[in-house]
C-alpha positions in Angstrom: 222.3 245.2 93.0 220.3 242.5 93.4 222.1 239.9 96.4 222.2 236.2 95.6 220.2 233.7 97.9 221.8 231.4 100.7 223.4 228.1 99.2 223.1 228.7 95.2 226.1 229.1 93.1 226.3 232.3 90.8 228.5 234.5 88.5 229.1 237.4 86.4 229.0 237.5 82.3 229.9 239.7 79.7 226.3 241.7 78.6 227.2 239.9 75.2 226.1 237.1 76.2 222.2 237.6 78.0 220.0 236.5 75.3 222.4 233.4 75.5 221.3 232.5 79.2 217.8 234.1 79.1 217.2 231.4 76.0 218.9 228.2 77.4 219.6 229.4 80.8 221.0 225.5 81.7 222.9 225.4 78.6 224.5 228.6 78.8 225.6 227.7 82.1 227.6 224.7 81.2 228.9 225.7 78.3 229.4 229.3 79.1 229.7 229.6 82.9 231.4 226.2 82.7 229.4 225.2 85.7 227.8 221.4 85.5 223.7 221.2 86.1 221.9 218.1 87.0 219.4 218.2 83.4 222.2 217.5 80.6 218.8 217.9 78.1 216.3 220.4 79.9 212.9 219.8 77.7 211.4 223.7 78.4 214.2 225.1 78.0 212.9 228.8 78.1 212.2 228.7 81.7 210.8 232.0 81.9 207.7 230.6 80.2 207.1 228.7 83.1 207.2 232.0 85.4 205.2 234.0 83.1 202.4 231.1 83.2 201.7 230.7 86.7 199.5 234.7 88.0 199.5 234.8 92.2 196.5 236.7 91.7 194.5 234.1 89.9 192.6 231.9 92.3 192.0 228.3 93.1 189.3 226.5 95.6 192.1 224.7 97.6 193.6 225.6 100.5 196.3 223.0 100.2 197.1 221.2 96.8 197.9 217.9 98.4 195.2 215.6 99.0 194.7 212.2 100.1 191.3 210.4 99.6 191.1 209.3 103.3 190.5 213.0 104.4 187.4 215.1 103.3 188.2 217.3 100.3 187.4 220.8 101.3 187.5 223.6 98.8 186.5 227.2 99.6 184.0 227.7 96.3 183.7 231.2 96.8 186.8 232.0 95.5 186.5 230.6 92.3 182.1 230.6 91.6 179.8 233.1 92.0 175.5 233.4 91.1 174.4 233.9 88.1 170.8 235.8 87.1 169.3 232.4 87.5 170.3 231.7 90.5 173.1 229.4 89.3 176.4 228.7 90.8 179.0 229.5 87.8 182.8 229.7 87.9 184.0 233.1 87.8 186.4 232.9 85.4 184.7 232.5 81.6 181.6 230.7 83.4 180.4 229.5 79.9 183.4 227.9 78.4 183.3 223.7 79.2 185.8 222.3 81.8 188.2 219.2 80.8 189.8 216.9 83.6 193.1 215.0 83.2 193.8 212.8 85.2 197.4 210.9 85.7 196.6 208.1 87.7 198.1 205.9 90.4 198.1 203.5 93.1 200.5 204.0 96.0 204.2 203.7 94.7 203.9 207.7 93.3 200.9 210.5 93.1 197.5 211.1 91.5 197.7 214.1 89.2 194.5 216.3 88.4 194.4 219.4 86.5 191.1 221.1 85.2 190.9 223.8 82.2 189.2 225.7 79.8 189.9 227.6 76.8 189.1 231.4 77.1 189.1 232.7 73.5 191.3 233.3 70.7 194.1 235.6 70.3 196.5 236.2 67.6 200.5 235.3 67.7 203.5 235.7 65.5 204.9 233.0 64.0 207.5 231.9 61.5 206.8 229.9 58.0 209.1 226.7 58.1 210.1 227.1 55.0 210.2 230.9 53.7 211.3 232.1 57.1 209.0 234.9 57.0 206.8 235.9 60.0 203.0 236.1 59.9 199.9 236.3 62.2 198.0 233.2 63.3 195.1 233.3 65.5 195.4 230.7 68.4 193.2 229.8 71.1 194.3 230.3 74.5 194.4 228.2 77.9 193.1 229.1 81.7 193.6 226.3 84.3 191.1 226.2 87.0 193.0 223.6 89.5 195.8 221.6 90.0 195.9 219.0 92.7 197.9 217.1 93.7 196.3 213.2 95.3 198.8 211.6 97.0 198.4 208.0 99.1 197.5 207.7 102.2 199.7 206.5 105.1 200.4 202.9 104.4 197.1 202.8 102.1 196.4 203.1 98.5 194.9 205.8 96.2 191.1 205.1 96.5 189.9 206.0 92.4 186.1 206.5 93.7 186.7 209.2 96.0 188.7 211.2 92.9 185.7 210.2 90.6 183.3 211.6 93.5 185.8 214.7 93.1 184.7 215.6 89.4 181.4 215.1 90.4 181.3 217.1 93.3 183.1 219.6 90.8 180.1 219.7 88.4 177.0 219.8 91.4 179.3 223.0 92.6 178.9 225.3 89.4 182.1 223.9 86.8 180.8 223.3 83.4 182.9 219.9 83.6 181.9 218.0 80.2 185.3 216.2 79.5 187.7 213.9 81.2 190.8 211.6 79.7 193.0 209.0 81.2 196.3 207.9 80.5 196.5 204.2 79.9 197.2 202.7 83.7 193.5 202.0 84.8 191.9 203.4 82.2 188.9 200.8 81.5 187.3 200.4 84.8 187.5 204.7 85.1 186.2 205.3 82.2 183.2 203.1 82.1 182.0 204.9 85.9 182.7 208.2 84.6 180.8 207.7 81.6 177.5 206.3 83.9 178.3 210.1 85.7 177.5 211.6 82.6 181.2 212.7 81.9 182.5 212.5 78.2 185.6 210.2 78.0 187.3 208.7 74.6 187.7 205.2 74.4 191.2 205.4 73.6 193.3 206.5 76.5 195.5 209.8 76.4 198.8 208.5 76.5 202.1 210.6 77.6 204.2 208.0 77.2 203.8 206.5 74.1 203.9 209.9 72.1 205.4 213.4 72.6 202.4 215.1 70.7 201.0 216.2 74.5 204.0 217.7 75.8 205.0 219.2 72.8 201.5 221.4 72.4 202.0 222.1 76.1 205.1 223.8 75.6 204.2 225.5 72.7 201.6 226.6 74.3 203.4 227.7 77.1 206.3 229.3 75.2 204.0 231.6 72.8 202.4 232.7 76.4 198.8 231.3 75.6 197.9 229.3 79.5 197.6 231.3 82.5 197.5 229.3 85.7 197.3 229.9 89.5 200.5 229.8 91.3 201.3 226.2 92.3 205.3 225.4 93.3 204.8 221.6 92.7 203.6 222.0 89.3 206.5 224.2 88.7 209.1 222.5 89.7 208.2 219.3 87.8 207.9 221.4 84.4 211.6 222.8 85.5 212.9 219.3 86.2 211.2 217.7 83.0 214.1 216.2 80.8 214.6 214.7 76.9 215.4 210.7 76.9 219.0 210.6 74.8 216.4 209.1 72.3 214.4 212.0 72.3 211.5 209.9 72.3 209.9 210.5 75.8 209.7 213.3 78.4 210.6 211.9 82.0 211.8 213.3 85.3 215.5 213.4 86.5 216.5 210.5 89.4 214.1 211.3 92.5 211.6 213.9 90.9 208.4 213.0 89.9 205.8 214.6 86.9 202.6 213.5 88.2 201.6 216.7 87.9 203.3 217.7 84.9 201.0 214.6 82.8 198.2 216.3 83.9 198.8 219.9 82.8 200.0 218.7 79.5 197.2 216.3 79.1 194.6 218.7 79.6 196.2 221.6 77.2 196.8 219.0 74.6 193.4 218.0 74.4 191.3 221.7 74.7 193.9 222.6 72.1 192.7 219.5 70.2 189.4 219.6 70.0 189.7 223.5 69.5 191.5 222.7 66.6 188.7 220.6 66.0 186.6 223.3 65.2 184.8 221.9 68.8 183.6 225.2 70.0 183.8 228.8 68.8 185.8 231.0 70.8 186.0 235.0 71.1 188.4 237.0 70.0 191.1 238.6 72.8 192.9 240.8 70.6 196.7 240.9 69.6 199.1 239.2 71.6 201.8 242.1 70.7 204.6 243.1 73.0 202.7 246.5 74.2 199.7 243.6 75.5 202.2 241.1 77.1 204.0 243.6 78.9 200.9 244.9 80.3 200.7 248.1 78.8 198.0 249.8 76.8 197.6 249.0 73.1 194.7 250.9 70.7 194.8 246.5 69.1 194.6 244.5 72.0 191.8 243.5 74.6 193.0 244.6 78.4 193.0 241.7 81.6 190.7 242.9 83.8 192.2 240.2 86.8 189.0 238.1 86.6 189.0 236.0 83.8 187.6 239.1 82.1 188.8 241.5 79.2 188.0 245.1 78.2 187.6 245.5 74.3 189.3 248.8 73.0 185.9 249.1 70.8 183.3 248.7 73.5 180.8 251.3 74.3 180.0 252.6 77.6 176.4 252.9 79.1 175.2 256.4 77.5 172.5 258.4 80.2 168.8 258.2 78.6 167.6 261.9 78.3 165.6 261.7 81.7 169.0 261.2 83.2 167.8 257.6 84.6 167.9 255.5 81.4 170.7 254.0 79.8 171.3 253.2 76.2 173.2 249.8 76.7 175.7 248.1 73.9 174.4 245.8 70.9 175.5 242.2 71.1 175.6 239.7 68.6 174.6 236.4 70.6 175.8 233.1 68.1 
């Protein structure tokens, strides 16, 4: 019952043939609807991933997520950090877990990219042994982005890089626990040795998405076995919709006219929490099973419940008993590592 919008083009198929479009829905429609798309090799090609990744509810500090660096950079902290008992500013969402910035860089023919994560604890996911073909369990640890921005030029000017490295700093003096940044190869030097004087962490050798496919192919990974949540941004969506294979399948670019700005720095901040992660960098909690009861958003007696916040509610945890004087309370045991 559901009415088409204005200027798309759509049909009817047999039932037979829904897993077909749900899995390769560009695919399916060439070869199945017999009507031609503009990505002959679409790279995510389970585009509801990309739906199921982006929460409206989860906030950001931007009004906009366009900037350039001849305007102030304004963002509203108080939806994204709150005080601590010490009268700290913290970020709301896992306020101890360490921030990593990547940052795509430019000059004034296309955008800056930005994009700041952390990794929020571990859950467990079903996989498939190469080469039994048997499923098992692995535990994995999951993604939460904290911003996406987008720096763009200014009018007939050029992308000043001091104002974005006064950005990450103005980041950390707010509350972010922002340890980390990498840079892709364009610029990399002079960034990286002011950033380092800032006190920021950033490797020698420069995160390169165009030289290897290792980033984008943990991002989508991630994406697909539904381990990033992110706050709803359209750019950044529509750039991971338009990404395409080379014939070569050697590189992930943009169709004629698009642009993945954006897109480099999503997948170079996942691909390097997952990294160090698997690192053995930092240990992470436990969020329970990642079953189909938990993903659908349902209760499960196995899996940890999203409380909105960057929060979870453990199936085993105890609530606050009344002391006998009916003022007192007996509070949970915590194991602090």
């Amino acid at each position: 019952g559901e009415e088409a919008p204005k200027d798309v083009v759509s049909f009817k198929f047999p039932e037979v043939f829904l897993k077909e479009f749900l899995r390769d829905t560009d695919g399916a429609v060439r070869s199945l609807g017999g009507v031609a798309t503009d990505g002959t090799n679409p790279f995510i090609v389970e585009r509801q991933a990309i739906t199921d990744m982006m929460k409206p509810g989860r906030p950001h500090p931007f009004e906009a997520f366009e900037w350039k660096t001849d305007k102030p950079l304004e963002p509203k902290w108080s939806r994204v950090l709150t005080i601590n008992a010490k009268s700290e500013p913290v970020p709301i969402c896992c306020p101890h877990a360490q921030r990593h910035v990547h940052l795509d860089l430019s000059k004034n023919m296309c955008n800056t990219g930005l994009c700041m994560g952390h990794l929020s604890g571990l859950t467990e996911v079903e996989r498939v042994d190469e080469l039994t073909g048997k499923k098992y369990i692995d535990t994995a640890p999951m993604v939460h982005i904290d911003m996406v921005l987008q720096i763009e030029p200014p009018d007939g000017g050029e992308i000043d890089h001091e104002q974005i490295r006064k950005a990450l700093v103005t980041f950390k003096k707010a509350g972010y626990p922002l340890r980390s940044v990498s840079l892709d190869q364009w610029c990399h030097t002079p960034n990286a040795q002011d950033l380092r004087a800032k006190g920021f962490r950033v490797d020698e050798n420069p995160l390169s998405l165009l030289r290897t496919l290792n980033p984008y192919l943990a991002m989508r990974n991630v994406m697909y076995e539904r381990r990033v949540e992110s706050p709803l941004y359209e750019h950044l969506k529509l750039e991971l919709h338009d990404l395409e294979l080379n014939k070569e399948c050697t590189k992930v670019d943009h169709p004629r006219g698009g642009k993945k700005d954006l897109s480099d720095a999503f997948a170079g901040t996942v691909y390097y929490l997952i990294s160090n992660a698997k690192g053995g960098a930092s240990v992470l909690p436990s969020r329970g099973s990642m079953d189909s009861t938990f993903s659908s958003g349902k209760t499960s007696q196995n899996s940890a419940q999203y409380m909105g916040n960057g929060e979870f509610q453990w199936p085993d945890e105890q609530k606050p008993i009344k002391g006998t004087d009916g003022n007192d309370e007996i509070l949970p045991s915590w194991l602090i590592i």
